[in-house]
C-alpha positions in Angstrom: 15.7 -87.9 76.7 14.0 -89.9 73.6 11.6 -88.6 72.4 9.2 -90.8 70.3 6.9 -89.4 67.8 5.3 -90.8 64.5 5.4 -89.8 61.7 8.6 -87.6 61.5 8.6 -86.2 58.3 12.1 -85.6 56.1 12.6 -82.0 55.3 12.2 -83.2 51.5 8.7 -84.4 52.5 6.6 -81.2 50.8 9.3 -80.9 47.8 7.7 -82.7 44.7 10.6 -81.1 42.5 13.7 -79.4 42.0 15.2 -77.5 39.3 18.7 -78.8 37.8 21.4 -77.0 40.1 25.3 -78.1 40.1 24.8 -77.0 43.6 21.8 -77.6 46.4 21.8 -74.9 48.6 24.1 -71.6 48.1 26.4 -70.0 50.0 26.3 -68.1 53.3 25.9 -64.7 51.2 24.7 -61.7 50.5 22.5 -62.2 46.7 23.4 -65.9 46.8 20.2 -68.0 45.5 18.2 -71.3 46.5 17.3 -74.1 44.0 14.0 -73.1 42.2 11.2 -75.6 43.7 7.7 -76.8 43.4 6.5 -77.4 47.0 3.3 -79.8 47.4 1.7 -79.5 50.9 -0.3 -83.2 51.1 -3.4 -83.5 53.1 -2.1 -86.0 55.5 1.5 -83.8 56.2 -1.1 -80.2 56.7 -3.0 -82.6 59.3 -0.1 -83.5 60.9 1.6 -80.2 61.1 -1.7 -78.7 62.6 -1.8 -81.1 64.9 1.4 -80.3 66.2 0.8 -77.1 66.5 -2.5 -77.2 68.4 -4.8 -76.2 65.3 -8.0 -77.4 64.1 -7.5 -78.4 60.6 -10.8 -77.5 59.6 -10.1 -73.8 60.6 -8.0 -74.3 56.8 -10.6 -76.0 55.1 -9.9 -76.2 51.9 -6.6 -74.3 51.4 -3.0 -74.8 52.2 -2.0 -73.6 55.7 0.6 -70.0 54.6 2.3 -71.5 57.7 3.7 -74.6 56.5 4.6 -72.7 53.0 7.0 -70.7 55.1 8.3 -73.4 56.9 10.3 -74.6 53.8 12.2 -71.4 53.7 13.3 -71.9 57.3 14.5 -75.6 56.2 16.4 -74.5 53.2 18.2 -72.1 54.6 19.0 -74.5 57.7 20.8 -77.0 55.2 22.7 -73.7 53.8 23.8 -72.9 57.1 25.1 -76.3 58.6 26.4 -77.1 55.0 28.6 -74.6 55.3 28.8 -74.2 59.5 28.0 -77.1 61.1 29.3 -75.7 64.5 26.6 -72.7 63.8 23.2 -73.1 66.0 20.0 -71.4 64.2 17.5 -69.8 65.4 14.2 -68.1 63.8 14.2 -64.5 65.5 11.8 -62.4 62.5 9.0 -63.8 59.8 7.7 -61.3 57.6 4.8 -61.9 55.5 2.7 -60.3 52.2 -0.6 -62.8 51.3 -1.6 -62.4 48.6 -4.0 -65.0 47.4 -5.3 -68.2 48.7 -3.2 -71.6 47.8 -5.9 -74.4 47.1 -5.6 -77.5 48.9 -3.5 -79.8 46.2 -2.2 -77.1 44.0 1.4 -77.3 43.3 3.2 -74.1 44.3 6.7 -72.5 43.3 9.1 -71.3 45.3 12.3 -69.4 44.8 14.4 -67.2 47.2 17.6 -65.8 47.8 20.1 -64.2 50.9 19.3 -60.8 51.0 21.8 -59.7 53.5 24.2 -60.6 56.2 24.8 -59.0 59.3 27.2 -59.6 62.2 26.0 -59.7 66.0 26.9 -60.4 69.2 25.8 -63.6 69.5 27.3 -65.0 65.5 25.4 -63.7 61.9 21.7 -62.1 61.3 21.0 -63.3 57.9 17.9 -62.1 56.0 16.5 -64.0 52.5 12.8 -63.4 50.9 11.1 -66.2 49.2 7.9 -65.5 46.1 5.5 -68.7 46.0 3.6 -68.5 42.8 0.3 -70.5 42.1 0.3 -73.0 38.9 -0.8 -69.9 36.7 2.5 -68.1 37.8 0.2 -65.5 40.0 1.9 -64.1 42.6 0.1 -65.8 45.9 2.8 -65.6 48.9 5.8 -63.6 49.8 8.2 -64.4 53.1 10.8 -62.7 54.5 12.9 -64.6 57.3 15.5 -63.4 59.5 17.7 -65.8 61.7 20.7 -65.6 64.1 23.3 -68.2 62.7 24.8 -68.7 66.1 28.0 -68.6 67.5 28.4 -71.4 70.1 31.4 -69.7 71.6 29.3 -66.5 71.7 26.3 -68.7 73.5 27.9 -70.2 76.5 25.5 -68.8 78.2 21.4 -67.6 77.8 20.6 -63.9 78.0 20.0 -62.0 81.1 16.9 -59.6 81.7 18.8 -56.1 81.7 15.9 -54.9 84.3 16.7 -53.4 88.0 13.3 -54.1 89.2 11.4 -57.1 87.5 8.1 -56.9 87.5 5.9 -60.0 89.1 4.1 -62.0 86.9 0.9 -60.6 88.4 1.9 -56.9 87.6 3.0 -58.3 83.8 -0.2 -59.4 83.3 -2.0 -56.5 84.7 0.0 -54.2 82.3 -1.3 -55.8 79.6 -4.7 -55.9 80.7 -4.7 -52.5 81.1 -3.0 -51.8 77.5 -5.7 -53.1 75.6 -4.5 -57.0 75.4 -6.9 -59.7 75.7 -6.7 -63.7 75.3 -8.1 -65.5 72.8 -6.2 -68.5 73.1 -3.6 -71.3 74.8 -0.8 -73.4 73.9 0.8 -75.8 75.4 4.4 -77.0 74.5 5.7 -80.5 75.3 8.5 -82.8 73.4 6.2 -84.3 71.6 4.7 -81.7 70.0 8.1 -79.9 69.3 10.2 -82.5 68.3 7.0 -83.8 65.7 6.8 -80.6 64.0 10.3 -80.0 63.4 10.6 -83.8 62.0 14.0 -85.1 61.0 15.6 -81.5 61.2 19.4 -81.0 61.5 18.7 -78.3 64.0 19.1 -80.1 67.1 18.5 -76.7 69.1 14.7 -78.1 69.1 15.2 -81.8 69.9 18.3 -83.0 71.8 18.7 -81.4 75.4 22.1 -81.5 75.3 22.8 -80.1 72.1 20.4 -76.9 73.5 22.5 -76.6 77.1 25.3 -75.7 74.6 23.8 -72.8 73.4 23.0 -71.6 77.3 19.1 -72.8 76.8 17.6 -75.2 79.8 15.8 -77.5 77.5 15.1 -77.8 73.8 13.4 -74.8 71.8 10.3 -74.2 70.2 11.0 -74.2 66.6 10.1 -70.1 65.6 7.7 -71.7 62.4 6.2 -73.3 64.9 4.9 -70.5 67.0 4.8 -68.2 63.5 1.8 -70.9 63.2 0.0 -69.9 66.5 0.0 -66.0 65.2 -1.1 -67.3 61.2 -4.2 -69.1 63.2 -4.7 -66.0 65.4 -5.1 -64.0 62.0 -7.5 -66.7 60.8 -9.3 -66.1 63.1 -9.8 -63.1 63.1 -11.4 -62.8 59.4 -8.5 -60.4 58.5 -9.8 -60.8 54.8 -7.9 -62.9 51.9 -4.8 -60.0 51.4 -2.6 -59.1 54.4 0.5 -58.5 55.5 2.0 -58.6 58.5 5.4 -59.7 60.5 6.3 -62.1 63.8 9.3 -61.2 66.1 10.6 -64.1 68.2 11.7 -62.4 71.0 12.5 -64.9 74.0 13.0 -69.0 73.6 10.1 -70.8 74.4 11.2 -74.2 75.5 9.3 -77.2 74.8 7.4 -77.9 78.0 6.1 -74.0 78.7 2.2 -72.9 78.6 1.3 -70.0 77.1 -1.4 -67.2 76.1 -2.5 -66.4 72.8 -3.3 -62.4 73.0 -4.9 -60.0 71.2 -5.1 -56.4 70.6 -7.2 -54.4 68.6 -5.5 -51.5 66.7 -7.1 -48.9 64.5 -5.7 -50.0 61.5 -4.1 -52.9 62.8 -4.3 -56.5 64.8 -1.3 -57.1 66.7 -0.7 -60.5 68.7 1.2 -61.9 70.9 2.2 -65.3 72.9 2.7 -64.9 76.3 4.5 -67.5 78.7 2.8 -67.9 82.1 5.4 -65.9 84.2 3.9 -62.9 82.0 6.6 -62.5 79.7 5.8 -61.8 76.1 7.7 -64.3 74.0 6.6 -62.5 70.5 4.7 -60.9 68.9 3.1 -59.8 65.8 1.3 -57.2 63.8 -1.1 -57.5 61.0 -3.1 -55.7 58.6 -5.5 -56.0 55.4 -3.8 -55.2 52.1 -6.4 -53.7 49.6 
């Protein structure tokens, strides 16, 4: 299946510059560091991205979307990965976030980052990094923290199983989270176009060739984990959490590129959580947020 979308944007698209290095992306490490780079978010690549991903641009305004920040983390450490494993599939499972301050539509940000840690599992590697975005002043404005399983195709063969003895209908799923406080506030609605457009020219064919997914035991073509990290970012927006938070997304099932889904909330004491749900009542992950003072 071709899947035609325009534009498709080059990973390099939001990288305005780049620190000498004597190498481009490190190695597959523990402390190992990326390239120092100033990322420049453009009106007509936010617009794009949004659209994409089902988001008013206006709900933005005047600020750069935290979402597509993060996104060049998840690209950087792709080209790490199948510079060094091209065998290796890739796939967002954890995005952590501190905000700190607003980013200004136009402004110039820096980024740096580094591993943090890696950690074997069943299915291949967990690796971990964190990446500081500073404003043009140096201020602190954004910290991420991803977390990815650099898979194992041999490991893959095959898609996890649910490990229950009596599923639950999708009726009953939805009722238990009716009854536990959950309430939607939203939809989204995945199809190729919309995946393949926001993940561009990516190396990760997990979220645009079929075939290459059916190798990793996956019936179709991923949504890319940035990509739904954007639906809970939008959630928060809306919300009014306040300029400061913090707050973390855990992937927890693939949502392929031609599922529906719910957009959920729940109201904690101290806390928002979210969650996207598909339509057989499934949660396929979930988040929770809070203000930082």
């Amino acid at each position: 299946m071709n899947v035609v979308v325009s534009p498709l944007f080059e990973p390099e698209a939001v990288v305005a510059s780049v620190a000498p290095h004597h190498r481009r992306f490190p190695a597959i490490e523990a402390g190992a560091e990326f390239v120092n780079e100033i990322i420049e978010i453009s009106p007509e690549y936010q617009k794009a991205m949004l659209e994409f991903s089902e988001i008013d641009e206006a709900l933005y305004f005047n600020e750069i979307d935290p979402g597509l920040l993060a996104r060049r983390p998840i690209s950087v450490i792709g080209s790490a990965l199948f510079n060094a494993h091209p065998e290796r599939g890739y796939v967002h499972t954890v995005q952590s976030f501190s905000r700190f301050l607003p980013v200004p539509a136009g402004e110039p940000i820096a980024m740096t980052g580094k591993f943090t840690s890696i950690e074997d599992h069943p299915r291949g590697w967990i690796m971990h990094g964190r990446f500081e975005f500073r404003r043009a002043d140096g201020e602190l404005c954004l910290v991420v923290s991803p977390s990815a399983l650099m898979a194992d195709p041999e490991k893959n063969k095959v898609a996890p199983v649910s490990k229950s003895d009596h599923p639950s209908t999708k009726e009953e799923r939805f009722d238990a989270l009716k009854k536990a406080g959950w309430r939607t506030v939203g939809e989204k609605t995945c199809t190729p176009e919309r995946v393949v457009g926001y993940c561009g020219k990516t190396r990760n064919l997990i979220h645009t060739d079929p075939e290459y997914a059916k190798g990793f035991g996956f019936r179709a073509p991923i949504t890319a984990g940035n990509q739904m990290v954007e639906w809970h970012l939008e959630a928060v927006r809306r919300a009014e959490i306040g300029v400061s938070f913090e707050g973390s997304v855990r992937l927890q099932r693939p949502v392929f590129w031609d599922d529906s889904l719910a957009v959920m909330r729940r109201d904690l004491e101290d806390v928002l959580e979210f969650a996207v749900v598909k339509s057989d009542g499934r949660v396929a992950n979930s988040s929770v947020f809070k203000v930082v003072s």
